[in-house]
OpenMM code with the backbone's topology and positions (N, CA, C; nanometers):
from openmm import Vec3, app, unit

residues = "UNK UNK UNK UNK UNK UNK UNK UNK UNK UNK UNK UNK UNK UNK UNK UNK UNK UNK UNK UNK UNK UNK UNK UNK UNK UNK UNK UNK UNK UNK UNK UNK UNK UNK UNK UNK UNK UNK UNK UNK UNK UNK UNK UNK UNK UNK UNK UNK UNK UNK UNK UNK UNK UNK UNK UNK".split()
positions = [
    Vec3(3.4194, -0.3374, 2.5062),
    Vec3(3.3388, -0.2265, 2.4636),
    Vec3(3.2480, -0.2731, 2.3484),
    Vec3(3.1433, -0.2334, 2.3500),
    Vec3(3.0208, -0.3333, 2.2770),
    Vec3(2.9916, -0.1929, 2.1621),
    Vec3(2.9806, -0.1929, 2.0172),
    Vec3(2.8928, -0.1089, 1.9571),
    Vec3(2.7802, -0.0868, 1.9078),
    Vec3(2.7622, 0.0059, 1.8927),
    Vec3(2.6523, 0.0372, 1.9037),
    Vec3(2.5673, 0.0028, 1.7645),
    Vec3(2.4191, -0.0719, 1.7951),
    Vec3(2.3594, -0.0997, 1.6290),
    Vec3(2.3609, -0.0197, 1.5299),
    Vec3(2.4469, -0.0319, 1.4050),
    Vec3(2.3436, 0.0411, 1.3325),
    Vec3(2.2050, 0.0459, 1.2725),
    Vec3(2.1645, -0.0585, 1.2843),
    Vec3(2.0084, -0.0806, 1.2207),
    Vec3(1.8919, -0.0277, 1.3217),
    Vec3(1.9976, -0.0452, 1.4963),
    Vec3(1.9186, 0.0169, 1.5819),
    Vec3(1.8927, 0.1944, 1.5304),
    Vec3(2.0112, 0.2411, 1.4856),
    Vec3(2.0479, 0.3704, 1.4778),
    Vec3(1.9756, 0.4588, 1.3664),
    Vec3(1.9464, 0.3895, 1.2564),
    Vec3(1.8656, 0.4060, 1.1643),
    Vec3(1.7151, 0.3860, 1.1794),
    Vec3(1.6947, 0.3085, 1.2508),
    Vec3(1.5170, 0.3380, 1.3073),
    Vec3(1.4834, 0.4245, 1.3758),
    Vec3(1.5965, 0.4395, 1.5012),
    Vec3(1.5717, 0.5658, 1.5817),
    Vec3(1.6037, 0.7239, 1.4874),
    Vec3(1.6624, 0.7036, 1.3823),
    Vec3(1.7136, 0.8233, 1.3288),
    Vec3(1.5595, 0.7993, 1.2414),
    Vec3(1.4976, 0.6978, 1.1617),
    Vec3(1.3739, 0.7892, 1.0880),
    Vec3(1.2685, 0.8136, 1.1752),
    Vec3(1.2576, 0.6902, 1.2819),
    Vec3(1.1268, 0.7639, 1.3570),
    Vec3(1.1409, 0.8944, 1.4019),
    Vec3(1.2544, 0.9501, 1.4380),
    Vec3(1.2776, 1.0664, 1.5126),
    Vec3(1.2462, 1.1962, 1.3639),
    Vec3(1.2639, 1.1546, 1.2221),
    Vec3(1.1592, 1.2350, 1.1144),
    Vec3(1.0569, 1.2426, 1.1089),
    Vec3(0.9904, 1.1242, 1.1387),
    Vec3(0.8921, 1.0750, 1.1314),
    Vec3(0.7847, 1.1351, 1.2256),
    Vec3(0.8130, 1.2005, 1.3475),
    Vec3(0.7874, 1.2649, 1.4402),
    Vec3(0.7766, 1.3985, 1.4245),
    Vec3(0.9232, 1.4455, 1.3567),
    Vec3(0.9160, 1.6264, 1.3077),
    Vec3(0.8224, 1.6393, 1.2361),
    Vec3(0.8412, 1.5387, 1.0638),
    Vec3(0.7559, 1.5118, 0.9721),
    Vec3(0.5664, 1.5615, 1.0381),
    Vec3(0.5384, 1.4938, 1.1416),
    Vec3(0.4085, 1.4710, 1.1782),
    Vec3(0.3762, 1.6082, 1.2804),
    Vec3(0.4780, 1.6508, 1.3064),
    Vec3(0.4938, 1.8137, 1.3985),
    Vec3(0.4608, 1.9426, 1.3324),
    Vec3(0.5665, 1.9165, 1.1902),
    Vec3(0.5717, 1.9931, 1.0639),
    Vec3(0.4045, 2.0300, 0.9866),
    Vec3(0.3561, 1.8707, 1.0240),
    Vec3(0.2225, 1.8911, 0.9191),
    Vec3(0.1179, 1.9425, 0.9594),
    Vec3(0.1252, 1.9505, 1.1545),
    Vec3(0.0078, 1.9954, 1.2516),
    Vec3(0.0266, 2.1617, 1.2051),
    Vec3(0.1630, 2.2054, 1.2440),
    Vec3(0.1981, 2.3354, 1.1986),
    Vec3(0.1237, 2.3889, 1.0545),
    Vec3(0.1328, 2.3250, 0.9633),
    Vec3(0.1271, 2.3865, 0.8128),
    Vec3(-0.0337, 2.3661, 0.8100),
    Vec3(-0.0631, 2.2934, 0.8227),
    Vec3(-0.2324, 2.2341, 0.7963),
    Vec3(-0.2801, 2.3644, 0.8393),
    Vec3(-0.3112, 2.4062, 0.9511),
    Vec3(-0.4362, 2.5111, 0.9924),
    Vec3(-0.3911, 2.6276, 0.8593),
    Vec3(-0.3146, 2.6691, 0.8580),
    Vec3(-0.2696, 2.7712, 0.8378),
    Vec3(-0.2524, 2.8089, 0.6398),
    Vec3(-0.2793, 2.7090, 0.5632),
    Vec3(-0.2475, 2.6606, 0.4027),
    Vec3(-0.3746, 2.6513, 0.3613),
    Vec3(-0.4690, 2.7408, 0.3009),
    Vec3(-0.5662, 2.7443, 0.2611),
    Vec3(-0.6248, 2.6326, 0.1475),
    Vec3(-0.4915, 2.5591, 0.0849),
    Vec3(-0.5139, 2.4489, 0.0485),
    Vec3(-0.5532, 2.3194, 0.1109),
    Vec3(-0.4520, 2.3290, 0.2220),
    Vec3(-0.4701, 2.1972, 0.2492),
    Vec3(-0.6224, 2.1874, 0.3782),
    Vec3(-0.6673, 2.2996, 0.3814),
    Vec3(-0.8080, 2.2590, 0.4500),
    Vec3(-0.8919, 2.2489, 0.3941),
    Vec3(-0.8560, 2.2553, 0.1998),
    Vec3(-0.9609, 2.1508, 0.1674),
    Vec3(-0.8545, 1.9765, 0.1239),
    Vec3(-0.9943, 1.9526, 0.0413),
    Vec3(-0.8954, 1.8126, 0.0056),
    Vec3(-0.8641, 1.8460, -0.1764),
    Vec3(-0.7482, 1.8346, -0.1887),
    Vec3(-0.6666, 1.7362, -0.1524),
    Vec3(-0.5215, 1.8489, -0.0789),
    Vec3(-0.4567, 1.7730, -0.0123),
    Vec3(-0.3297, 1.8197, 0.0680),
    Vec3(-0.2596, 1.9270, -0.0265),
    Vec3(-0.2223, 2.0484, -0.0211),
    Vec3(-0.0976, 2.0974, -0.1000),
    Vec3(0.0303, 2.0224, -0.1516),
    Vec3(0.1264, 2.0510, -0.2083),
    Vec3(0.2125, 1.9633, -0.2155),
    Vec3(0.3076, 1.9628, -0.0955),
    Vec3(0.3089, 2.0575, -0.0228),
    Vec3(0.4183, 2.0562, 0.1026),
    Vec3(0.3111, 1.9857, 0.2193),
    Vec3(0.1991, 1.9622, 0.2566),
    Vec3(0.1402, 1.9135, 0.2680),
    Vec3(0.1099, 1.7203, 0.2669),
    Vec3(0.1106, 1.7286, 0.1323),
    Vec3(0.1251, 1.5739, 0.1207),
    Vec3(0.2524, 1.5133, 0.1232),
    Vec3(0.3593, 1.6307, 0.0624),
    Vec3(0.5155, 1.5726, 0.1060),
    Vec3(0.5341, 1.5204, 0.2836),
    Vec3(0.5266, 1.6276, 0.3498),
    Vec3(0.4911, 1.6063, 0.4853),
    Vec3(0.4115, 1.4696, 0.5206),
    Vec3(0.3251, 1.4554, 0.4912),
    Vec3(0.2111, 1.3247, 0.4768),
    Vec3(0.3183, 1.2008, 0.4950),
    Vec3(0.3508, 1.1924, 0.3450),
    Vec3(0.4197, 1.0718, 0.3164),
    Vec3(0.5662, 1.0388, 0.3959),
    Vec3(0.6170, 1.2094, 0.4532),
    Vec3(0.7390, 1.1361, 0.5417),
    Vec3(0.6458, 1.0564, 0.6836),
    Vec3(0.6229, 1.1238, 0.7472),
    Vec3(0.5043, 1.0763, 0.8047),
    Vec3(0.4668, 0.9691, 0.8253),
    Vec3(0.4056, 0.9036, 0.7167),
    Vec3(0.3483, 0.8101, 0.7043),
    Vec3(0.4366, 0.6677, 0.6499),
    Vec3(0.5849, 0.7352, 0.6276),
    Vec3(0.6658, 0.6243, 0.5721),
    Vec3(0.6806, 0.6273, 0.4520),
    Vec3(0.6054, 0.7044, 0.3776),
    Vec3(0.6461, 0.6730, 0.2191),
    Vec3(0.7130, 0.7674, 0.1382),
    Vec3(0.8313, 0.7845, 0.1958),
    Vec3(0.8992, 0.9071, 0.1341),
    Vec3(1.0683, 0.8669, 0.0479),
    Vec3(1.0723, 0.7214, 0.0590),
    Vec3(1.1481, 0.6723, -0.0245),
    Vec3(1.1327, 0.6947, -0.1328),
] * unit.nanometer
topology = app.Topology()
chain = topology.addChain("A")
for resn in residues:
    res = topology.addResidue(resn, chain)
    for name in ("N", "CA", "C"):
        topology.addAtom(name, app.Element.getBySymbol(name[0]), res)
């Protein structure tokens, strides 16, 4: 019986944020009178940076 990666398990677990993250931000954008201008709101750019990876 072979187990399973964890390093595999942890990439698939942030891309799979990384995805909501980028779902989350299509949702909020139209709708946040901030963030259709510039610069992003803060839930906005939080969103961004999971997103984009930089949410460490």
């Amino acid at each position: 019986m072979t187990r399973p990666d964890p390093i595999a398990a942890a990439i698939t677990l942030m891309e799979a944020g990384r995805r909501e993250a980028y779902n989350a931000l299509i949702r909020h954008t139209p709708t946040c009178g901030a963030c259709n201008q510039q610069p992003l709101c803060d839930e906005g750019r939080r969103l961004w940076n999971v997103w984009k990876g930089r949410d460490q």
